[in-house]
BAVO-975864 format. One line per field, with one value per residue: z, y, x of N, C-alpha, C, CB in turn; residue number from 1; residue in one letter. Coordinates in steps of 0.2 Angstrom, whole numbers. Atoms other than C-alpha are relative to their C-alpha. Glycine has a CB too. Layout:
BEGIN
nz	c(Z;...);
ny	c(Y;...);
nx	c(X;...);
caz	c(Z;...);
cay	c(Y;...);
cax	c(X;...);
cz	c(Z;...);
cy	c(Y;...);
cx	c(X;...);
cbz	c(Z;...);
cby	c(Y;...);
cbx	c(X;...);
seq	c(NUM;...);
type	c(A;...);
! end
This chain:
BEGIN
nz	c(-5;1;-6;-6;4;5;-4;-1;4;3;-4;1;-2;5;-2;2;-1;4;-5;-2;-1;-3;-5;-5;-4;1;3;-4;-6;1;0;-7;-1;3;-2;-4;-1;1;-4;-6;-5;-6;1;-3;3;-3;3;-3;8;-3;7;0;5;0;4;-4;-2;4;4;-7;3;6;-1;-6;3;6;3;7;0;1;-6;-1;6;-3;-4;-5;-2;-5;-3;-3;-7;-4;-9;-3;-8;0;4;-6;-9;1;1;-2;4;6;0;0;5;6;1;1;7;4;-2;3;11;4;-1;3;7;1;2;8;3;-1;7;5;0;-3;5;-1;0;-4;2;-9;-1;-7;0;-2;-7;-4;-5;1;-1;-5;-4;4;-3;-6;-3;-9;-4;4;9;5;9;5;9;3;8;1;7;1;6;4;6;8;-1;2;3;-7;1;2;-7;0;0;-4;-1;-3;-5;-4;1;-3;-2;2);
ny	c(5;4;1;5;6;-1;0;8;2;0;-1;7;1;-4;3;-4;-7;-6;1;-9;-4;3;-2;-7;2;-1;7;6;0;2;8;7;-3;3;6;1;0;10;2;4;4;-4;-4;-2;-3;5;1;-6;-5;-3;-2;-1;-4;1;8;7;4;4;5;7;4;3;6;6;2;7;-3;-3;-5;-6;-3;-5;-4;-2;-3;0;3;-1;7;3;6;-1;2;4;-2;-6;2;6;-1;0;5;8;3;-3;-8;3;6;-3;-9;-4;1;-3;-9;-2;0;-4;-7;-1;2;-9;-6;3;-2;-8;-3;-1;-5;-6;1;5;7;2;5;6;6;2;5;-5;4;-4;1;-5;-5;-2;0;-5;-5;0;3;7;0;4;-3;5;0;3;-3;-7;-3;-7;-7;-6;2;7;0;4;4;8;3;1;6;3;3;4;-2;3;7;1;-4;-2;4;-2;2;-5);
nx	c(0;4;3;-4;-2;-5;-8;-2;-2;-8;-3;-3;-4;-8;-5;-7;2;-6;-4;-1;6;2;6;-1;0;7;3;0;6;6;2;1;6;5;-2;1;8;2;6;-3;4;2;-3;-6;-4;-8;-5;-4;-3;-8;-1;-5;-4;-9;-4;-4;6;5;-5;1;5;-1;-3;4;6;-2;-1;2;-3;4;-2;-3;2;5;-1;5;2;7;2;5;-1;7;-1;4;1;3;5;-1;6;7;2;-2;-4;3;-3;-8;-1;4;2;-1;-4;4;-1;-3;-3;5;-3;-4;1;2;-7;0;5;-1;-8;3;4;-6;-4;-2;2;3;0;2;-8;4;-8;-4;1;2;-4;-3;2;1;-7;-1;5;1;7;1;6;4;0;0;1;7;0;-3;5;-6;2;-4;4;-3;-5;5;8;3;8;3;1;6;2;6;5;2;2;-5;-2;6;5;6;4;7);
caz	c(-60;-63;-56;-42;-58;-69;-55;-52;-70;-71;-57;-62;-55;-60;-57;-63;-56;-61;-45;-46;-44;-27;-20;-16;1;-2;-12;0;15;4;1;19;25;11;17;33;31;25;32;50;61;75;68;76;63;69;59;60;42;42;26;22;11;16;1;14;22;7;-1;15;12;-5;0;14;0;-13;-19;-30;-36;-40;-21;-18;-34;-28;-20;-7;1;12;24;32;49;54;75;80;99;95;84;99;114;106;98;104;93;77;80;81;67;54;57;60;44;34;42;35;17;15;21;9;-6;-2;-2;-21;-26;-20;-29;-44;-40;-34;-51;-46;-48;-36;-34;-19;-12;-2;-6;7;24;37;52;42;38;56;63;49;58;74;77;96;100;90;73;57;40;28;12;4;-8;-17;-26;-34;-53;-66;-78;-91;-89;-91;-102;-92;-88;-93;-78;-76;-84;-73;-73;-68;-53;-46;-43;-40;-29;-34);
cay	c(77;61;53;37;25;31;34;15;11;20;14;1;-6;5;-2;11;28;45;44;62;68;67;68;84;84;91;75;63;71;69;51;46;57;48;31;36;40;21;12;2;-12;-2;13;9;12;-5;-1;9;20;21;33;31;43;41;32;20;16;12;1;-10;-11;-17;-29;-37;-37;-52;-35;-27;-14;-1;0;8;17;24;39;35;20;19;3;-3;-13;-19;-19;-33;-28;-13;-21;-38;-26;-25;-38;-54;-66;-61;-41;-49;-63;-52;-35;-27;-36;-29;-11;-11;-16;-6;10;3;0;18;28;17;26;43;43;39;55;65;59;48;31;17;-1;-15;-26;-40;-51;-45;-54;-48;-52;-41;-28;-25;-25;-12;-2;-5;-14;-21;-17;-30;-19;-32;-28;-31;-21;-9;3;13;29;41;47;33;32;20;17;-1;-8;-10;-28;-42;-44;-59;-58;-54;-68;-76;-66;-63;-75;-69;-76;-69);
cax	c(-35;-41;-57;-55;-57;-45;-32;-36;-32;-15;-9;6;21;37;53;65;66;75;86;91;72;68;51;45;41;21;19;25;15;-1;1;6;-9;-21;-13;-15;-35;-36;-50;-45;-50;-60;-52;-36;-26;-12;2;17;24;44;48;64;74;94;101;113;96;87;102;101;83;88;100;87;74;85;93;82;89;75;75;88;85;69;70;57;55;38;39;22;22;8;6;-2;-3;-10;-24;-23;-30;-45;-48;-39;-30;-41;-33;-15;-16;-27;-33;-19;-10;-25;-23;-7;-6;-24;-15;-1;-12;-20;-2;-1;-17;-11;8;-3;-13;3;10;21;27;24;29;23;39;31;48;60;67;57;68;81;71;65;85;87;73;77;59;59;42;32;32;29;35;22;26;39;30;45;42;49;46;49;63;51;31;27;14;0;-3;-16;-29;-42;-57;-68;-80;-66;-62;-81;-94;-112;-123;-140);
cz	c(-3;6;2;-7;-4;2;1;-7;-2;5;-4;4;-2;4;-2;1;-1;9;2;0;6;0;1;7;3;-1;6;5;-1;-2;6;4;-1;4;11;3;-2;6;6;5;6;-2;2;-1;1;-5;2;-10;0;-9;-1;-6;0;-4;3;3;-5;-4;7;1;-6;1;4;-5;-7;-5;-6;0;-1;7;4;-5;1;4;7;2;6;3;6;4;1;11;2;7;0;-1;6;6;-1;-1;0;-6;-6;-2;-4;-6;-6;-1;0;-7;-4;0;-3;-6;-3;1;-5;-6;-1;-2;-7;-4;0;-2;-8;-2;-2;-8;0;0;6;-4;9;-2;5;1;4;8;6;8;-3;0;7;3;-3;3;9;3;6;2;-3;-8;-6;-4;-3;-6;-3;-5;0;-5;-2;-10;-6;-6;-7;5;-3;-5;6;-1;1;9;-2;-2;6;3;3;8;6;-2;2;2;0;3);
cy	c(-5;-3;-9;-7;1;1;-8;-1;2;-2;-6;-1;2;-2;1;7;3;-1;6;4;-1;4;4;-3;1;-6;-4;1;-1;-6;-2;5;-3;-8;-2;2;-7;-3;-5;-3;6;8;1;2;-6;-1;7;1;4;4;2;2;-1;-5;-7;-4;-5;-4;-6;-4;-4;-6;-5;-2;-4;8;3;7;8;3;6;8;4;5;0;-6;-2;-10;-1;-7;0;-2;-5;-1;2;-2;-8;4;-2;-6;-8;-1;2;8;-3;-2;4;6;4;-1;3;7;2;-1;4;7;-1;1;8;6;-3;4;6;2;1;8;7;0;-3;-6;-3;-9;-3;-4;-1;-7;3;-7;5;-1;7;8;5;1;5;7;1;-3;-6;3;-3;2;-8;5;-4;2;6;3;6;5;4;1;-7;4;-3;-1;-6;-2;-2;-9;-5;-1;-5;3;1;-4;-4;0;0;-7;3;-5;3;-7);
cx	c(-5;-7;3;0;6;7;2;5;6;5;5;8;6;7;7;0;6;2;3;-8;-1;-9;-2;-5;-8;-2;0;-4;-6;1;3;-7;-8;0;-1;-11;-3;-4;3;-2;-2;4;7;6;8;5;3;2;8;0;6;3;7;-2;6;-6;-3;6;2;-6;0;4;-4;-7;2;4;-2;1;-5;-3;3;1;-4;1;-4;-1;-5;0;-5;1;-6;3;-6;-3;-6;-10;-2;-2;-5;-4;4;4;-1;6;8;0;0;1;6;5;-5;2;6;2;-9;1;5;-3;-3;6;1;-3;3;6;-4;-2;4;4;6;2;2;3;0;6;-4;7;8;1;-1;4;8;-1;-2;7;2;-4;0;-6;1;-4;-8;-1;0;2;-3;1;6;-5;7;-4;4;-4;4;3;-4;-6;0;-7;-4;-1;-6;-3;-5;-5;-6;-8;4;0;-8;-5;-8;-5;-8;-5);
cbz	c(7;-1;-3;10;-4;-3;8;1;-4;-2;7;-9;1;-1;-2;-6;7;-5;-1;-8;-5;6;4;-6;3;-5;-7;3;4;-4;-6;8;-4;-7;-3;2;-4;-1;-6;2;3;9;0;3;4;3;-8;9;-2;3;-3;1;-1;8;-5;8;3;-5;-2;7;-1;-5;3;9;-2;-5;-1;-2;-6;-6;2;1;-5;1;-3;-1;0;-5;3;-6;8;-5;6;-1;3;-8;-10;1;3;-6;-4;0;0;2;10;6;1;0;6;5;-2;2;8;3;-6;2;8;-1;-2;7;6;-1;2;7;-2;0;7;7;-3;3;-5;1;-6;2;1;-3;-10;1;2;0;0;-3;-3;2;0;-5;-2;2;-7;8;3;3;-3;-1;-3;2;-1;-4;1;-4;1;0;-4;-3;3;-5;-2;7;-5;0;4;-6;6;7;-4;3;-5;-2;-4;-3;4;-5;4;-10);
cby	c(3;-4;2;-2;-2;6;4;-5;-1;8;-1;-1;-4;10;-6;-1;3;12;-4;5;-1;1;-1;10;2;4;-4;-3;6;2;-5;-1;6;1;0;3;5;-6;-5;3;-6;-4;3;-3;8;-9;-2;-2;8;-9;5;-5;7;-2;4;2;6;5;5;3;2;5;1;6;7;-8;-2;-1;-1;-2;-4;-3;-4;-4;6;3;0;3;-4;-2;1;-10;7;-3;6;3;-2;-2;7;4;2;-7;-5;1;6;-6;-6;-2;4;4;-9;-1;2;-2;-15;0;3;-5;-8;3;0;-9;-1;3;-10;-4;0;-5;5;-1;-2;5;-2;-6;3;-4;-2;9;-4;0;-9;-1;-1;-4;-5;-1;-3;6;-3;0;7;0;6;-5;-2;3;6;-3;5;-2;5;-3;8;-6;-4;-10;4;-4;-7;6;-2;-8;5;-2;-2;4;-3;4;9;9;-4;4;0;2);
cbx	c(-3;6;-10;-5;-6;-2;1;-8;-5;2;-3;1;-1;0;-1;2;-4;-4;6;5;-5;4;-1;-6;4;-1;7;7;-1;-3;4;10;-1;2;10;5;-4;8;-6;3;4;3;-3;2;1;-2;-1;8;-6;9;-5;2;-2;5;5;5;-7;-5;9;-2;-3;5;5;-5;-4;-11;4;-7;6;-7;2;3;-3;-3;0;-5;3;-9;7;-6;5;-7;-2;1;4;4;4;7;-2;0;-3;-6;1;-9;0;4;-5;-7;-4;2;1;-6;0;3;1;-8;3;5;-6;-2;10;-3;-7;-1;9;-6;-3;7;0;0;1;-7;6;-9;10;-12;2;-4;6;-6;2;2;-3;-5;4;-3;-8;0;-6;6;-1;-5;10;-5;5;-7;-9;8;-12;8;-4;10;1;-8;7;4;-7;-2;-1;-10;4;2;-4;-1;-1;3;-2;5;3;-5;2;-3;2;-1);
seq	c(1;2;3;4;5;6;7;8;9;10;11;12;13;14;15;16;17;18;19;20;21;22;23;24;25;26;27;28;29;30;31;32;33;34;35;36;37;38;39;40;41;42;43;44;45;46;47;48;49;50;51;52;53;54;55;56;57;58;59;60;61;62;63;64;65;66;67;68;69;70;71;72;73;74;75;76;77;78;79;80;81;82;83;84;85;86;87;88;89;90;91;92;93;94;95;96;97;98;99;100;101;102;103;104;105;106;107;108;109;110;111;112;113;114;115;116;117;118;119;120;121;122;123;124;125;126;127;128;129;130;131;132;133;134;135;136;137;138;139;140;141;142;143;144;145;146;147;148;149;150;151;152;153;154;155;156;157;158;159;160;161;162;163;164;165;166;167;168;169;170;171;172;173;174);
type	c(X;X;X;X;X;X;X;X;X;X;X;X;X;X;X;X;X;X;X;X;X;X;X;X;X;X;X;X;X;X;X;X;X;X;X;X;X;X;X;X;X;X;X;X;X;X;X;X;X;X;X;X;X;X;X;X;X;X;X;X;X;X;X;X;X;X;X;X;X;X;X;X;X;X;X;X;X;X;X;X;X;X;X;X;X;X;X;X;X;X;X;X;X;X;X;X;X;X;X;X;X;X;X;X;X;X;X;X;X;X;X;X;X;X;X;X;X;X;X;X;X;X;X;X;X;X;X;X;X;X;X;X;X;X;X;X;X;X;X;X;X;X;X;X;X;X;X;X;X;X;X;X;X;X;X;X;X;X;X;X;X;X;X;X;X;X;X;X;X;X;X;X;X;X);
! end
């Protein structure tokens, strides 16, 4: 087992999975578990987690998402709604606008860390039409689509890719 830096640094974005391998179903309940202990405005938690495994489902999503094909490819599709209601009782228009958009892509980026863990790979889809995707899901009670994260195992690992140095990236105020 890797420690939490070393899972960070293998994490990468895979975009072609074995299609005959599903998911065991151990795996996926510890990454939505983990995704679901992700840090949350007032701990409310304002998102909802659709985990979609029918291959018609997820070829729908593919098509609502400009057709990428490692969508439907992927034996797992995990789609993050944020609720902004939810996250909006509490706190007003801030909850709605922000928080629970946060709440939802830090529970995505958490289930990202934990396929890593699971041994898994793992890719974020933020390019999708979210009017379709929600009519796909049925979402009539304010649900947002925020994030596809597919998984499944990977058919090829990617080189890893160049980041910002980071001087760049951080500024210190001292």
């Amino acid at each position: 087992m890797w420690d939490f830096f070393e899972t960070v640094r293998h994490r990468h974005s895979v975009r072609s999975y074995q299609a005959d391998m599903p998911v065991e179903s151990e795996k996926l309940h510890a990454i939505l578990e983990t995704a679901c202990a992700a840090p949350s405005a007032g701990d409310l938690q304002a998102y909802q987690v659709f985990a979609v495994t029918d291959a018609d489902k997820r070829r729908a999503l593919q098509a609502a998402a400009d057709d990428q094909g490692f969508i439907g490819e992927a034996p797992v599709c995990l789609v993050f709604c944020a609720d902004p209601e939810r996250s909006g009782a509490r706190f007003g228009d801030r909850g709605r606008e922000l928080y629970a958009l946060q709440d939802a892509t830090i529970a995505a980026a958490y289930a990202q860390l934990a396929a890593v863990t699971a041994q898994v790979a793992s890719t974020w889809v933020g390019y999708f039409d979210e009017a379709e995707i929600a009519r796909l899901l049925d979402l009539d009670n304010g649900l947002r689509p925020v994030a596809l994260i597919c998984i499944g195992y990977p058919a090829e690992l990617p080189e890893a890719s160049a980041r910002r140095p980071l001087d760049e990236v951080v500024t210190h105020l001292d």
